[in-house]
C-alpha positions as CSV (number, residue, x, y, z in Angstrom):
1,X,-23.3,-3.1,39.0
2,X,-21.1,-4.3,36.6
3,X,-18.4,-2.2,34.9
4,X,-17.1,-2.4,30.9
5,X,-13.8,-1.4,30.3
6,X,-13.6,-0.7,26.6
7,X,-10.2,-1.3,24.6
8,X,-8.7,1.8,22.6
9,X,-9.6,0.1,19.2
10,X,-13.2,0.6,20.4
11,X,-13.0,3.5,21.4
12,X,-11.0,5.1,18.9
13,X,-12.5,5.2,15.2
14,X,-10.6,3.8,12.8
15,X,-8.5,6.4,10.2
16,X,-10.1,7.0,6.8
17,X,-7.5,9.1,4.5
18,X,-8.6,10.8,0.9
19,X,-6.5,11.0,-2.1
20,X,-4.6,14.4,-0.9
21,X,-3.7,13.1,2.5
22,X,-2.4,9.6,0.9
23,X,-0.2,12.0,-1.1
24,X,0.8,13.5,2.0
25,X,2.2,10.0,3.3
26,X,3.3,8.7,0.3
27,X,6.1,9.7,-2.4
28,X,4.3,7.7,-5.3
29,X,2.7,9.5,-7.9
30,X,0.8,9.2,-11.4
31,X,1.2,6.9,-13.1
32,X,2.7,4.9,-10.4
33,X,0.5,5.7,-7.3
34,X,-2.0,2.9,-6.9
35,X,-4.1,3.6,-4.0
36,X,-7.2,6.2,-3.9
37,X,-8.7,6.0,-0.7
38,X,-8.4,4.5,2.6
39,X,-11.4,3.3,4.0
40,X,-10.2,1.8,7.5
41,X,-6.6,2.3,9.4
42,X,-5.7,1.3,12.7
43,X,-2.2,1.9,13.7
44,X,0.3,-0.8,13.4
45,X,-2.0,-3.3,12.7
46,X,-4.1,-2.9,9.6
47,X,-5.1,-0.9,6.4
48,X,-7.7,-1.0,4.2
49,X,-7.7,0.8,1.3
50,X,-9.5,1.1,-2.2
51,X,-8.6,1.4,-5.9
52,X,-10.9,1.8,-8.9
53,X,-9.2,0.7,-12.0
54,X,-10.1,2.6,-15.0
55,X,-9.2,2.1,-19.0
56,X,-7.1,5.1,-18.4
57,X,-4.1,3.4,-16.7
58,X,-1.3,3.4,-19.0
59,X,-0.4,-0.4,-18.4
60,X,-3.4,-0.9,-20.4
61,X,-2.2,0.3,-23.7
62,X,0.0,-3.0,-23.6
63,X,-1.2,-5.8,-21.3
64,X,-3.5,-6.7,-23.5
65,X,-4.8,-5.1,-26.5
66,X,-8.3,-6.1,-26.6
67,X,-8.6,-8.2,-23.4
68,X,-7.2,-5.4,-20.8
69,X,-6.1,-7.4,-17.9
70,X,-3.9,-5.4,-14.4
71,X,-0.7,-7.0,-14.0
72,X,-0.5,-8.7,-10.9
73,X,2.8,-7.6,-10.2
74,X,1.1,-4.0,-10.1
75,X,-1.8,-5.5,-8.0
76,X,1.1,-6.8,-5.5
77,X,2.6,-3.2,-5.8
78,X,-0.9,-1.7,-4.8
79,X,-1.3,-3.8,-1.4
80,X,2.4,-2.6,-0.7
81,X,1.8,1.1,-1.4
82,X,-1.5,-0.1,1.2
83,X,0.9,-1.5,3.9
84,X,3.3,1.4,3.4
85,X,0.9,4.0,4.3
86,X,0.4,2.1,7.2
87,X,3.8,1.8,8.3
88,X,4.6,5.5,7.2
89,X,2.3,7.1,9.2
90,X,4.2,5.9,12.5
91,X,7.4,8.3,11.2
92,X,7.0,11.9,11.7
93,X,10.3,12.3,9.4
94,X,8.4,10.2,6.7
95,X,9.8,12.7,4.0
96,X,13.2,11.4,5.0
97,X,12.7,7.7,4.2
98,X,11.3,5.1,1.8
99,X,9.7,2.0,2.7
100,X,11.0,-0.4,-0.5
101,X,10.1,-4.6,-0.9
102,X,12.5,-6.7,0.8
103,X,10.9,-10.1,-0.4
104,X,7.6,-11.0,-1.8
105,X,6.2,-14.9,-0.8
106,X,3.2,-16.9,-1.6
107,X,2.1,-15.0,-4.4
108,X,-1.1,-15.6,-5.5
109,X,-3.0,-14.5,-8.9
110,X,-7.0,-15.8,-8.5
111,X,-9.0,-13.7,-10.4
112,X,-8.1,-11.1,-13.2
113,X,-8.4,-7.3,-12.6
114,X,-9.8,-5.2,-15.9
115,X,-11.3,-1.9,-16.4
116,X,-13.8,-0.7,-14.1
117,X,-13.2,-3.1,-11.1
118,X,-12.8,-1.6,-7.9
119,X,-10.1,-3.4,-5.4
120,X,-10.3,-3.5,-2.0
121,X,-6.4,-4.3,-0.6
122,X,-6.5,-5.7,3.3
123,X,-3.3,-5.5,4.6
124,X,-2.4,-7.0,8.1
125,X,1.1,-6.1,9.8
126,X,2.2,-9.9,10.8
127,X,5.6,-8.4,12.3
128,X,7.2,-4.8,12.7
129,X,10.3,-3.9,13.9
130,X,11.3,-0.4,14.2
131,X,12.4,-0.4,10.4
132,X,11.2,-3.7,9.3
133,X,8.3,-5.3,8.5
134,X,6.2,-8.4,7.2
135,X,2.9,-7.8,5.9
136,X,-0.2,-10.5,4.8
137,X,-1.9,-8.6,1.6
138,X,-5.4,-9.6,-0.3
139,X,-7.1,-7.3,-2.8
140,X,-10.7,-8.2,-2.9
141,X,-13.1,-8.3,-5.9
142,X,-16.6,-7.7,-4.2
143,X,-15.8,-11.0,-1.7
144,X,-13.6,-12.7,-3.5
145,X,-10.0,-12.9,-3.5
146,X,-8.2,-11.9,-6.7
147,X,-4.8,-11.9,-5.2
148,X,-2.5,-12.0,-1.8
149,X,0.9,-12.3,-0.7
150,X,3.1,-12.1,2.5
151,X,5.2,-9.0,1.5
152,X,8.8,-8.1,3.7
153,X,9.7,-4.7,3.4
154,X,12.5,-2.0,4.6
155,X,12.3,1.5,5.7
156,X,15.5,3.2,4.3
157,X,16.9,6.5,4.3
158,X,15.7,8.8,1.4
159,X,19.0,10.0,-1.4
160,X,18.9,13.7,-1.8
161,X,17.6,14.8,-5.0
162,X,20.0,16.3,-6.3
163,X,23.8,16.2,-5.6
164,X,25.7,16.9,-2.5
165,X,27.9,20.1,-2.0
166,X,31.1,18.8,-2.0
167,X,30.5,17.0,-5.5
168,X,30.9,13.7,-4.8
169,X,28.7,11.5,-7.6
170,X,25.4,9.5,-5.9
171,X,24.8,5.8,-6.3
């Protein structure tokens, strides 16, 4: 009798998160938080998460007038926000720190994003090291690629809101 030995990642269902609990991780917010869902997450090593674009984002209103088109910088900002929920689930203190782009490399724009498209952002951890990362993102359009890039980021330490007690000024 042969015996299978199954790995954690099958054993273990992957993470799905809803809107509330990606608020819970993230600091983003409207009109700046460009994630909805997360359909698949397995710990420090993929995430795969969702976003419906509707006529209602502001960016709209100006990029363009009658041909409505995402900007891919904002479809580049929607695979990090991916890869940081990712990496910000692995810090307990995760209200204490930020994780902010540290480079952004082969940058790819293949199909244009518009009004009622839904993306679906694959991000795959290529390195991390305990405050660093490097990240491979593609958001999806059905099956096809509409954009990627390898994308480095940092986790830093959070500013307090509002100043400290012995007045000194914050950078």
């Amino acid at each position: 009798m042969s015996e299978t030995i199954q790995t954690e990642a099958e054993t273990v269902a992957p993470i799905t998160l809803d809107i509330k609990q990606i608020m819970e991780i993230l600091p983003h917010r409207y009109p700046f938080l460009l994630i909805d869902r997360v359909v698949e997450l397995v710990r420090k090593k993929r995430i795969v998460a969702l976003k419906s674009v509707t006529m209602n984002e502001p960016f709209f209103q100006g990029h363009f007038p009658g041909m409505p088109i995402m900007p891919g910088v904002l479809v580049v900002e929607a695979m990090a926000q991916a890869g940081g929920t990712l990496l910000l689930t692995e810090f307990p203190n995760r209200d204490e720190v930020l994780v902010v782009f540290a480079g952004i490399e082969k940058a790819k724009f293949r199909r244009p994003v518009t009004p009622g498209d839904q993306l679906r952002i694959i991000v795959e951890v290529l390195a991390w090291r305990g405050s660093a990362g490097r990240m491979e993102g593609k958001a999806y359009l059905g099956d096809k690629v509409a954009a990627e890039a390898i994308i480095t980021c940092r986790v830093i330490q959070r500013r307090p809101a509002s100043g400290n007690s012995d007045g000194e000024a914050q950078g």
